[in-house]
DRENROFI-112650 format. One record per residue (C-alpha): x, y, z; residue in one letter. Coordinates in steps of 0.02 Angstrom, whole numbers, padded with zeros to 5 digits, always signed. Each point is the difference from the previous one (the first is absolute). Example, Ala and Ser with C-alpha at 12.3 -4.5 7.8 and 13.67 -1.06 7.14 Angstrom:
! DRENROFI-112650
+00615-00225+00390A/+00069+00172-00033S/
***
This chain:
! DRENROFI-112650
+00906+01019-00270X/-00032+00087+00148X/-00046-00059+00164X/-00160+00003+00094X/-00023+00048+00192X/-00108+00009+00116X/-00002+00156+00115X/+00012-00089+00152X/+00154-00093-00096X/+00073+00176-00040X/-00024+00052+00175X/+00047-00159+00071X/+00114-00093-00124X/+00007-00159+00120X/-00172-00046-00002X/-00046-00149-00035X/-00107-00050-00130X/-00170-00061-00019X/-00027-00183-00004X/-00029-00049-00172X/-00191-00041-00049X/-00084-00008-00170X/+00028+00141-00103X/-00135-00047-00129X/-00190-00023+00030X/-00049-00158-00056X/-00157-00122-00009X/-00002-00110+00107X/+00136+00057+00094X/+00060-00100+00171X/+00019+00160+00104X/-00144-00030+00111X/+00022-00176+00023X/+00169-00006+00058X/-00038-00013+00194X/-00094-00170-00055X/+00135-00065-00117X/+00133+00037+00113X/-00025-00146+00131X/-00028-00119-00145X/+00182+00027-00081X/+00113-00135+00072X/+00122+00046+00096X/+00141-00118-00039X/+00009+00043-00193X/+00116+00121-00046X/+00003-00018-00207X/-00174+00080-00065X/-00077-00012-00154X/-00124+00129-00066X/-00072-00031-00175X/-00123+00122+00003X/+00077+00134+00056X/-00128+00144-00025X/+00004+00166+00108X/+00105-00076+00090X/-00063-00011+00172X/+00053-00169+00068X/+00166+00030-00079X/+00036+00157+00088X/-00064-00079+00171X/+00106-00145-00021X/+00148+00023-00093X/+00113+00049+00131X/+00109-00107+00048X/-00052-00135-00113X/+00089-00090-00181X/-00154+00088-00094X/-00051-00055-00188X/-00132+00131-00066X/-00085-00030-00158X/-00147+00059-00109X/-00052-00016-00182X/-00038+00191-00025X/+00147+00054-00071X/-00010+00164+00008X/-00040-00028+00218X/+00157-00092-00006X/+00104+00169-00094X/-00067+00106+00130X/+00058-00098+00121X/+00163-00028-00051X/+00014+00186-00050X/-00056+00062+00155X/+00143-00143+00107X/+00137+00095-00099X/-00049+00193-00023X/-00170+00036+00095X/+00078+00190-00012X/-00005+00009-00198X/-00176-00100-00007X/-00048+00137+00104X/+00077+00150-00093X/-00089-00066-00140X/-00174-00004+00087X/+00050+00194+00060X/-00017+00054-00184X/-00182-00081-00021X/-00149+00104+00043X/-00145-00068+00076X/-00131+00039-00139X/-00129-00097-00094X/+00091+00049-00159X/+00176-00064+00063X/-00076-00143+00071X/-00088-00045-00172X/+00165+00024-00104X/+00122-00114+00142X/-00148-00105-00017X/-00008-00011-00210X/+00214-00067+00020X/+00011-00185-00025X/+00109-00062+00162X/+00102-00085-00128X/+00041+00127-00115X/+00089+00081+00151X/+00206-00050+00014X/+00022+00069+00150X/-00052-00103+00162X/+00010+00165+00107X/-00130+00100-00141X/-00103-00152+00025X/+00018-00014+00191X/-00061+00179-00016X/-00144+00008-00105X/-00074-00167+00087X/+00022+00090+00165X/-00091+00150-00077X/-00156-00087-00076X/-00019-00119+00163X/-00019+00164+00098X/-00106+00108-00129X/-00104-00130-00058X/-00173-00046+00063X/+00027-00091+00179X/+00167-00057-00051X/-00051-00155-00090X/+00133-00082-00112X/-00092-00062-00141X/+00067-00031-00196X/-00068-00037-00142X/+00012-00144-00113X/+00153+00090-00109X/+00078+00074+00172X/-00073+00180+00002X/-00026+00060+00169X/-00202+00037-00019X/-00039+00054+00178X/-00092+00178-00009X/+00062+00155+00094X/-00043+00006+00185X/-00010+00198+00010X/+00099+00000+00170X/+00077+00107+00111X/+00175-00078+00096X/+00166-00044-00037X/+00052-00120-00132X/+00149-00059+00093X/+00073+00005+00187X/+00208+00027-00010X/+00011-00054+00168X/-00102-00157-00033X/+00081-00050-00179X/+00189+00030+00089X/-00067-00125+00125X/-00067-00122-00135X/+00162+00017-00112X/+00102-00051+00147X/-00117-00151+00044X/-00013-00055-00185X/+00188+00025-00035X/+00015-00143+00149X/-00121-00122-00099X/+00094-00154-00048X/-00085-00022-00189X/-00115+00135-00087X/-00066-00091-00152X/-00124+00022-00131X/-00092-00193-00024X/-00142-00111+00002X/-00030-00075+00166X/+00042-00172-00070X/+00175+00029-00042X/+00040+00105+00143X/-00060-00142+00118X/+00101-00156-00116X/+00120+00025+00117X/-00036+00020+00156X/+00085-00100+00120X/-00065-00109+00164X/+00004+00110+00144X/-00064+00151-00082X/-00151+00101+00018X/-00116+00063-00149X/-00135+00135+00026X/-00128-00010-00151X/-00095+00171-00011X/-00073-00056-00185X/-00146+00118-00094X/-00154-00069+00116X/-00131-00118-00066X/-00155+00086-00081X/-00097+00041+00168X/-00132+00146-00070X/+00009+00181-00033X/+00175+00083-00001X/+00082-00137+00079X/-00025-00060-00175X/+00168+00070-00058X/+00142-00103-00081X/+00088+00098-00131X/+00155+00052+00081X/+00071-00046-00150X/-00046-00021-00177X/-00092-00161+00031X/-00108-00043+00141X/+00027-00110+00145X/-00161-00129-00031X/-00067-00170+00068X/+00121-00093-00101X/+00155+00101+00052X/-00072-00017+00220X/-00026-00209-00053X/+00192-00020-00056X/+00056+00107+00152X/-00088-00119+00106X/+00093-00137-00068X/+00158+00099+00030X/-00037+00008+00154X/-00006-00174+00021X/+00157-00043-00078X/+00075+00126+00105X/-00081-00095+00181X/+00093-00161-00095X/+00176+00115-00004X/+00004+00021+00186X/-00056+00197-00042X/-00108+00109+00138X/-00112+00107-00104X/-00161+00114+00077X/-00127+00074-00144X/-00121+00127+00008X/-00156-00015-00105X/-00175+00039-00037X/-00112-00082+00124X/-00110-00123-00122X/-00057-00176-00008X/+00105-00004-00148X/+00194+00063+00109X/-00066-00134+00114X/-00031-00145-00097X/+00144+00036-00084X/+00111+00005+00154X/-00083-00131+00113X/+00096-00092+00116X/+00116+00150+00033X/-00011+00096+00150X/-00144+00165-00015X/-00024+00143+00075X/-00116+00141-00005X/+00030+00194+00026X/-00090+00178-00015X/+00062+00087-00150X/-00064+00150-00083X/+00019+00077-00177X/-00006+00172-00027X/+00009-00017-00181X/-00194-00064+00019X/-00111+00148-00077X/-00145-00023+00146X/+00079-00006+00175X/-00126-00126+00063X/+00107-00121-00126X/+00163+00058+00086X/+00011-00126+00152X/+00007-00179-00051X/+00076-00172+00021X/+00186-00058-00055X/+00053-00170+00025X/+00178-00037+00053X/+00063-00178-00044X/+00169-00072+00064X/+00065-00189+00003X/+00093+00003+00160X/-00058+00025+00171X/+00067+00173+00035X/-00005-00045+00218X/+00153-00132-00039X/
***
């Protein structure tokens, strides 16, 4: 396997590297809203819970430092993952050998994710189709297919700086685990904090999207989190959750503690769509 370098690194071999950051676009990603999450973490927690892990955005931010639990019920997000925390330089060897062409992209695209063995062939070819395909949506199809089309662009599939980084941040990460929210949250203990990221209540347009997996994420599925998330408020848990900003997410949450920011989602066809309204929902006072 060989080994990937930067020329500044080959210049320089004591530089140090980048701070690790998503390496995967992805809907509904946290990237921008970080500098509003951030003063709404508690402070005093230092076991985290992520259930939805995603792109990976909060995790990266807060990991550091932290007992971190990261989970999501994409499989094959959780194998790329994993491969990439214990050889981000094979994943990436593997990417090397895949040209960026409609016709590549079509037949990585045609491979069931679980017909593949390997988790660093699968880290690979879900890197590959998140940066080929159109706007880097993640989207699957009731049997598992990948079913994005081809985004016809010109950059980089992968960073080696930037995947070094994010191998050595993941390969700190307390629990990687494929599950359903529910189970990974049975056993959370008091004292702990839970950030819920789940697939956003139907808002309009391409905020639409729930199938990160083979089945969607629908009204039934946000009304049991809800009640999750009161069980969890009984347990003595801190947990914040970002969601759609509807009567519905309020309703559903009233009585907790709201608050409103300025998102904006590229994946919106028509850019006057792009900027709207996220709610942020928390059941602690995050000033204490």
């Amino acid at each position: 396997m060989k080994s990937l370098s930067s020329p500044a690194q080959l210049l320089f071999p004591g530089i140090e590297t980048p701070r690790s950051s998503p390496f995967l676009k992805w809907a509904g990603g946290k990237g921008a809203l970080l500098k509003d999450l951030r003063p709404l973490v508690p402070a005093g927690c230092s076991v985290f819970f992520e259930p939805f892990v995603g792109g990976g955005s909060f995790m990266f931010e807060f990991s550091e430092g932290r007992e971190y639990h990261m989970y999501d019920a994409n499989n094959w997000l959780i194998d790329t993952y994993t491969a990439v925390a214990k050889n981000w330089e094979y994943v990436a060897e593997i990417i090397d050998t895949m040209p960026c062409s409609r016709d590549h992209f079509l037949k990585v695209r045609a491979v069931h994710p679980d017909s593949v063995e390997s988790i660093y062939e699968k880290a690979a070819n879900l890197i590959y189709l998140n940066k080929t395909c159109f706007r880097g949506l993640f989207r699957v199809n009731k049997k598992g297919f990948f079913n994005v089309p081809y985004g016809n662009y010109d950059r980089r599939v992968y960073d080696p700086e930037l995947l070094k980084a994010c191998s050595v941040a993941l390969g700190k990460i307390h629990t990687i685990s494929c599950q359903d929210y529910r189970r990974s949250l049975a056993s959370v203990k008091p004292g702990s904090f839970v950030y819920l990221d789940p697939p956003y209540f139907k808002a309009g347009g391409y905020s639409d999207f729930n199938r990160y997996t083979a089945s969607k994420f629908e009204l039934g599925d946000q009304i049991e989190l809800a009640a999750i998330c009161n069980e969890l408020s009984e347990r003595g848990v801190k947990w914040l959750l970002s969601n759609s900003d509807t009567t519905t997410i309020k309703c559903l949450y009233s009585g907790y503690r709201v608050v409103e920011v300025d998102a904006r989602r590229e994946i919106n066809l028509s850019s006057q769509n792009r900027d709207i309204k996220e709610l942020v929902i928390m059941n602690y006072n995050p000033h204490d």
